[in-house]
Structure formats: C-alpha cells, structure tokens
C-alpha positions in Angstrom: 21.2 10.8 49.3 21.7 12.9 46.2 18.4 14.9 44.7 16.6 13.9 41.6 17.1 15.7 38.8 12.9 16.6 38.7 13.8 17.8 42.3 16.7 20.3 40.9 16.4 23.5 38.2 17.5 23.0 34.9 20.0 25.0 33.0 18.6 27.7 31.2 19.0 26.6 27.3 20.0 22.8 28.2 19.1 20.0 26.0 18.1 16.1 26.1 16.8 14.1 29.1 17.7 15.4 32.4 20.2 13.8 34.3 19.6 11.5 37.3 21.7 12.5 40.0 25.0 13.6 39.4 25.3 11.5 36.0 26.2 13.9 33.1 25.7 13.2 29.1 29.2 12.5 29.3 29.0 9.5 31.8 26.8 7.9 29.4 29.4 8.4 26.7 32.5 7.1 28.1 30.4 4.5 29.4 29.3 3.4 25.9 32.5 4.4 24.5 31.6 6.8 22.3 31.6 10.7 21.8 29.4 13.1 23.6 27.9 14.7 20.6 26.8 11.4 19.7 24.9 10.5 22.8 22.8 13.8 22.2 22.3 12.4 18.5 20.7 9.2 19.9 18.7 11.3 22.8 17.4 13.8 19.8 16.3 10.9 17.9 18.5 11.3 15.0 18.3 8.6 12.1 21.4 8.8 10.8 23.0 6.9 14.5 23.5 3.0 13.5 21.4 0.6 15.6 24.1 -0.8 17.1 26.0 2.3 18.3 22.3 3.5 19.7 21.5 0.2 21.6 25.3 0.8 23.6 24.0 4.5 24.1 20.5 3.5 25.8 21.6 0.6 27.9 24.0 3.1 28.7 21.9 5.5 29.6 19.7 3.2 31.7 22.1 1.3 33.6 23.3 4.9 35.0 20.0 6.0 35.4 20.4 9.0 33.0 16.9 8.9 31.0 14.2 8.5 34.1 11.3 8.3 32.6 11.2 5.4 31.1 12.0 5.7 26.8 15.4 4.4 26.8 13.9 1.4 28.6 10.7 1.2 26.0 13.9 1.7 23.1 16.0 -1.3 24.1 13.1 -3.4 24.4 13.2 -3.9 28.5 10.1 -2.2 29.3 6.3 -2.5 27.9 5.9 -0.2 24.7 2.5 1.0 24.2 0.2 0.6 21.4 -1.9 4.0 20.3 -4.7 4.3 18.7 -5.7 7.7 17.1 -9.3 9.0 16.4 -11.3 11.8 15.0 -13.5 12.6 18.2 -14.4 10.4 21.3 -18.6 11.2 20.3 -19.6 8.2 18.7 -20.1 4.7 20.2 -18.5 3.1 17.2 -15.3 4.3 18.5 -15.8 3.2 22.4 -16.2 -0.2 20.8 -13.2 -0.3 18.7 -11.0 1.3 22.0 -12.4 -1.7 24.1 -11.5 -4.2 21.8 -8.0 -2.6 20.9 -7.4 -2.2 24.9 -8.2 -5.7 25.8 -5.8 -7.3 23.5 -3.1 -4.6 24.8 -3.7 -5.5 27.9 -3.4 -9.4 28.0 -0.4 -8.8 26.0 1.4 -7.1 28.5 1.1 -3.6 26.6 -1.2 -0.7 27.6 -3.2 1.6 24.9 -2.9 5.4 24.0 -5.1 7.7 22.7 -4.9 10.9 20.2 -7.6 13.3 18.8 -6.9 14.7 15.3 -10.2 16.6 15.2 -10.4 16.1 11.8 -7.3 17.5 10.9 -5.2 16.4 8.5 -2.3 18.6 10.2 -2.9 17.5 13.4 -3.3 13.7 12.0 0.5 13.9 10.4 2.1 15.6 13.8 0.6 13.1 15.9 2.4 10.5 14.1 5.9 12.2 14.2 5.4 12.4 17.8 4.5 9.2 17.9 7.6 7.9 15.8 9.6 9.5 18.3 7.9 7.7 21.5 8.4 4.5 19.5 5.1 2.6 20.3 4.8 -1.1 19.4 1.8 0.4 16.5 -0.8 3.0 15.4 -4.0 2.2 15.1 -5.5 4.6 12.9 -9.3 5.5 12.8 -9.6 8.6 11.3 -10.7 8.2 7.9 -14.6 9.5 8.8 -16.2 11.3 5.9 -13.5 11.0 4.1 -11.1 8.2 2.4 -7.8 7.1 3.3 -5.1 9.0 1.5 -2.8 6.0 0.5 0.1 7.7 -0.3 -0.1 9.2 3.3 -0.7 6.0 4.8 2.1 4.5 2.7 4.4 7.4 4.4 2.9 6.7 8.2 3.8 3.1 7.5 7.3 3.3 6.9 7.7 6.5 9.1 6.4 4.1 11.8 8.4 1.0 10.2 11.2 2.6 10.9 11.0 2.8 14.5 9.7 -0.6 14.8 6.1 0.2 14.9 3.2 -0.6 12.9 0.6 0.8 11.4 -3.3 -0.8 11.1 -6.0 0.9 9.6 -8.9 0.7 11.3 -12.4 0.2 9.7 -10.9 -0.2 5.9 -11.8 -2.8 4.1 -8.2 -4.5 3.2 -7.3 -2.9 -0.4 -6.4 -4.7 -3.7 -4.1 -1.9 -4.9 -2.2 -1.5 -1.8 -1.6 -5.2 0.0 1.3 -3.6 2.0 -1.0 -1.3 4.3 -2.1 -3.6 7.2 -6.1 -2.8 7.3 -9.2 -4.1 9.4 -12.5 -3.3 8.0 -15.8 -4.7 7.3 -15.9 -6.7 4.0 -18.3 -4.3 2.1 -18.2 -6.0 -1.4 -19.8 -9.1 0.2 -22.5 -6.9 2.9 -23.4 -4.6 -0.5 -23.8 -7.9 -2.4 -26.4 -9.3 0.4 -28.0 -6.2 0.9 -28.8 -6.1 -3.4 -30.3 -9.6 -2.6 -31.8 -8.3 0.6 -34.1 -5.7 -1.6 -34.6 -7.7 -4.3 -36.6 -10.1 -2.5 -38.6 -7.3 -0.5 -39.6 -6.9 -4.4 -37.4 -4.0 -5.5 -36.1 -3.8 -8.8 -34.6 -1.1 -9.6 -32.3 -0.1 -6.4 -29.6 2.3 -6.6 -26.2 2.5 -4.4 -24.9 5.7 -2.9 -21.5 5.2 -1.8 -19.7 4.1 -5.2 -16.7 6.5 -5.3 -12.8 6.2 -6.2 -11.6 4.8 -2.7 -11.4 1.4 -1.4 -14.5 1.2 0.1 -16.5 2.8 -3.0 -14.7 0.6 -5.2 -15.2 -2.3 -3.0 -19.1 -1.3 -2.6 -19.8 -1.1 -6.2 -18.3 -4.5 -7.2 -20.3 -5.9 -4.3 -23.3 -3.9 -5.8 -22.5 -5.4 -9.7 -22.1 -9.0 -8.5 -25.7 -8.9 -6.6 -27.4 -7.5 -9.8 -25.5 -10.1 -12.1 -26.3 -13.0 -9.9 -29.9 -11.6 -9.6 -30.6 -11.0 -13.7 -30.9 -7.2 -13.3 -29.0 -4.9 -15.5 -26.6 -2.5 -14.3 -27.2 1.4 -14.7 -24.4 3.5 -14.3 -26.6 6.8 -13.1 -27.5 4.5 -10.1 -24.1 4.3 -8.6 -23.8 7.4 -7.1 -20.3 8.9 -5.5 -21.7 10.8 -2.3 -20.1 12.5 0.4 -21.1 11.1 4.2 -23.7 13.7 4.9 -27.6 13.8 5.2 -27.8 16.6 3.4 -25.4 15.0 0.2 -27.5 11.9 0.6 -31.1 14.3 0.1 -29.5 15.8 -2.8 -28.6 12.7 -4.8 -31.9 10.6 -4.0 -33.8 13.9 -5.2 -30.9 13.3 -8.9 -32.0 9.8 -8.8 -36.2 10.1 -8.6 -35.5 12.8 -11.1 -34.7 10.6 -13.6 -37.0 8.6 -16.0 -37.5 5.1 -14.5 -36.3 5.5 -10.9 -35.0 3.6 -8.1 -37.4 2.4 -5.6 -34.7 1.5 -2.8 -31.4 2.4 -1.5 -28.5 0.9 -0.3 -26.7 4.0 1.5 -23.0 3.6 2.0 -23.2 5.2 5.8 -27.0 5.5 8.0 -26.2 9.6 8.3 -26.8 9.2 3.7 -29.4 6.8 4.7 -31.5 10.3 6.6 -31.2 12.1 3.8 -33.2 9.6 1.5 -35.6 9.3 4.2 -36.3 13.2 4.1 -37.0 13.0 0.1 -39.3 10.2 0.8 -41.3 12.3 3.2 -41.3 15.4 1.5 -42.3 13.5 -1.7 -45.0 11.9 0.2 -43.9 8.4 -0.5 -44.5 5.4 1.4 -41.7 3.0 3.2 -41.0 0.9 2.4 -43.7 0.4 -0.4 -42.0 2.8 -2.7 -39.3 3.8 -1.0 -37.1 1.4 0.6 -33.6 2.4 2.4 -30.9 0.6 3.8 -28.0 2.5 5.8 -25.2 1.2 7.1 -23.3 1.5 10.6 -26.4 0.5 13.1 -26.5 4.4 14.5 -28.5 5.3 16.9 -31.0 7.0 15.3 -31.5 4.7 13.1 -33.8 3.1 15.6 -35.8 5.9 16.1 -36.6 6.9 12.3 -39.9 6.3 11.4 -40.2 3.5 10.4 -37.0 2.3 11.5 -34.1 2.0 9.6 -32.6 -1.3 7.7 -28.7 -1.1 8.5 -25.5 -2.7 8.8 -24.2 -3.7 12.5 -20.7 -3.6 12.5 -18.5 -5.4 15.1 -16.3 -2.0 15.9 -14.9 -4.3 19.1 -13.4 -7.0 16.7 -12.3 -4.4 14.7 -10.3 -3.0 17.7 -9.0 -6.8 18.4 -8.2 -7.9 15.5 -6.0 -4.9 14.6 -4.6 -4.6 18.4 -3.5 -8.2 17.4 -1.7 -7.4 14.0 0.5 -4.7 15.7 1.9 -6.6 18.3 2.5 -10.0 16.5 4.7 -8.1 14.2 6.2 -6.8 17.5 10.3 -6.9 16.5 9.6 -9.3 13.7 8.2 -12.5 16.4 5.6 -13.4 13.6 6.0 -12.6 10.0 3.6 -15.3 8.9 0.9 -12.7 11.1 -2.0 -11.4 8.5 -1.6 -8.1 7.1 -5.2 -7.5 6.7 -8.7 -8.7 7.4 -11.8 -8.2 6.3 -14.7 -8.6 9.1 -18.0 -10.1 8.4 -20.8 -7.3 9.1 -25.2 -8.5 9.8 -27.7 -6.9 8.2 -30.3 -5.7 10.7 -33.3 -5.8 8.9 -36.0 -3.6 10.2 -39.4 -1.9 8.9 -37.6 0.3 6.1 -36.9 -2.9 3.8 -38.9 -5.2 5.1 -37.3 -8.6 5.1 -35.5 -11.5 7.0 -32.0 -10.8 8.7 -29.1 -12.8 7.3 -25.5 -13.0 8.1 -22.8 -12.7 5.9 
C-alpha cells in the first residue's frame, strides 16, 4: 500500500496541492489533456484559465486523487461548499443570534457555516474575502459594518470578487439600499421603526423630539425619512438642528443631547439610532437633573442588555438578529449556481418597539 502524501516530506520549494500517492502534476495533465503549466494555473487559482479547461483539470485532479483535501471536489460542485459568515468580535449576543439563524438554514441545506473575525479592521475585512474567493464558498455573510457604515463601493467590489467564483455576498443587518439595489442586504426596516417610534413619543405627549442617527449612509438616510414621514403625518414641523449625524458611542450621544438642550426651544425626547447613543442622553438627563421620562424621554435601539438595567429602563428596538441570519443564509444559497434567479435580493425585517419606563407608552409592532 503506497503512503499518503501528508505521510511523506515535501520538496523543499514545491508548489500546489500535494500529491496523493505516486500521482504527479503531470498525471493530472495528460489526464485532462492539457499542459502542465496549466494544471498549476488552475491549482493557483488563476482567472485568466477558461471554465471549461478548469472543470477537465479538477475532475482530473479528483478522479486521481491528486488534491486530498477536498477543494477540487467543493470547485466542480461534487462536494458541500460552505457558507461563511464574517464578524467584528464574537462579544455581543446580537451576533450569536444572527450565527444561529445563518447555521440552521446551512445546515438543512446540506451546507455547513464558517466563521472570520475582522476585529474591526478594514485590512483584515478585505483579506478575508480574498481568501475566501479562493476557497470558493457558496456566500459571505457580512456583519461587520458596527460603528460604522458600509462602504458601497467596497461592498460593490466583494460582490463581484465573490461573483466571480460563484459566491454571494449578503449584508447583514443593512437596511436594503435605494441607491445600490444590486448589493443583496438583510436589515431591519428603519424608515418604518423611526416612523412608529416619532408616533410612539408623540402620544407619551412629546413634541418636540429630536433623532440622533441621521447621517449620509443607508441607515441615516433611511432613519431620517422615517423620522420626516412621522412628523408630517403627525402635524409637527421639521427642524433641521434636530437631526443629528452621530457616531455609535455613549460618549458622541452625551455630546450631541448636551448641542441639542443648548438650543433655544429644546427637544424633550430622543429617538437614538443605537441603545450605546441612547446612554449618553441618559447621563445629560442625570447630570442636568431632569426627570424621565417627564422631561426627558429616550428611545434606543437594539434591545442591549443594559438597557434593562438603566434607571428607569430603557425604550428600545428588539431586533430579530436570528431572522436576519436566516433570511440572508437563504439568499446565498438560492442563488447557489444560478438554481433561483427569481430569489430576493434584499429584505427588510420588521423590528418591535419595547416600550419600557423611559417613554412611557404601549408596545406596538411594526
């Protein structure tokens, strides 16, 4: 019985898979009829190899048991292909939901899920993705946007990096975008929540309510029209120094609620684009000595946890992270080799408002 190649030393400065057995790069090119240096163009993952000369190369390959761990296999289609789903940090229960939801769906579709930290990295985020490409996964799942907004001309690039290898890409917890329909995203709708949430204070008596989490990204975009449509439908005038741009920070949060109170005729409630913005309102309410939700009333959004232990508790949005998982699990592998073209790109998720003692008021669904 020959050795395995894992069972024998590799050639110092050798290249590619390593050989099963006695099988050479060679053997896999006569048997696909084609020249050696073109087999190592296929095994390097080279683009410029035509589909059709690299499908002969890999079934190749496999039949003589030349690649043994599996990628030719997972190339030609006659293995599961995995779907991965890359993060910012493991630390937050938003994300265990999302990996629960995104697994389950993998799973009963014969597929199994990966996972990759970025950190926060930007760098990090972009080689990830190369090294994905060149795994060739069935999709990306992508939740790293955090404090910050997707950058859609590197999303655009991801896509059809990704596209090209047969993979998709989904967005994970952005609201589906007007100005870019051809990025596949699965987010909470937050035109409609900011719209009930404008209603939600109004009838806790609030009149003047400013929104922190306008900005020039999808979701600050989305958020303000949400924002306009509730004060329009509810007879209150719109006042530009109320939409406030803020990063996702408590301490960015304190520093525009303090901008806003400093004005003449100030907001008496909040809408807070994330429940961390939300904590920084609450500490100007303290140190200003004013009551919640009497004079001050906040509303956060994201259901944190310590949002329930604020006193008094906080008024937030719950967000179904595990349909966010399933849902874009779902859009990857539909679009699996083209099976279902008529598959959404995009959805946009319902979110509840969870009203507690910082607004005072019913809970509604939306």
């Amino acid at each position: 019985m020959k050795a395995a190649a894992t069972d024998r030393p590799r050639k110092r400065g050798s290249r590619g898979p390593t050989p099963a057995g006695d099988v050479s790069l060679r053997d896999v090119a006569a048997q696909a009829g084609v020249s050696p240096a073109t087999v190592s163009r296929v095994f390097s993952g080279n683009a410029s190899v035509q589909d059709e000369t690299r499908r002969k190369v890999l079934k190749a390959a496999d039949e003589l048991g030349y690649v043994v761990n599996g990628l030719a296999k997972a190339m030609l289609g006659t293995a599961p292909r995995i779907l991965v789903l890359i993060a910012s940090e493991l630390n937050c229960p938003e994300f265990t939901e999302l990996a629960a939801g995104a697994e389950q769906v993998a799973h009963d579709n014969g597929s199994c899920l990966a996972l990759a930290l970025t950190h926060g990295d930007p760098a990090v985020e972009q080689a990830i993705i190369e090294r994905m490409r060149q795994r060739r996964p069935v999709g990306v799942l992508l939740a790293t946007a955090g404090t910050n907004p997707y950058n859609i001309t590197a999303m655009r690039a991801y896509a059809e990096a990704l596209k090209a290898v047969g993979a998709t890409l989904v967005l994970c917890g952005q609201t589906p975008m007007a100005d870019a329909p051809d990025l596949h995203c699965v987010g909470v709708d937050r035109a409609e929540i900011t719209r009930a949430l404008v209603h939600h204070l109004y009838e806790g008596g609030h009149r003047r309510i400013a929104l922190l989490g306008a900005g020039d990204h999808a979701a600050g975009r989305q958020s303000l029209a949400g924002y306009k449509q509730g004060l329009n439908e509810l007879g209150l005038a719109f006042d530009a120094n109320l939409a406030r741009a803020v990063r996702d920070d408590v301490e960015s949060g304190q520093l525009e609620a303090l901008l806003a109170r400093s004005r003449p005729n100030p907001p008496s409630a909040f809408i807070c684009r994330s429940d961390q913005i939300a904590l920084g309102v609450y500490r100007v309410a303290r140190d200003s000595r004013l009551s919640i939700p009497d004079q001050f009333a906040i509303a956060g959004f994201g259901d944190s946890f310590f949002g329930r232990e604020v006193d008094p508790a906080l008024t937030t949005v719950r967000v179904p992270y595990a349909q966010v998982g399933e849902q874009a699990a779902t859009i990857a592998l539909q679009r699996l080799d083209d099976q279902d073209t008529d598959a959404p790109s995009s959805v946009a998720i319902a979110g509840e408002i969870i009203p507690r003692p910082s607004t005072r008021a019913e809970a509604v669904r939306f």
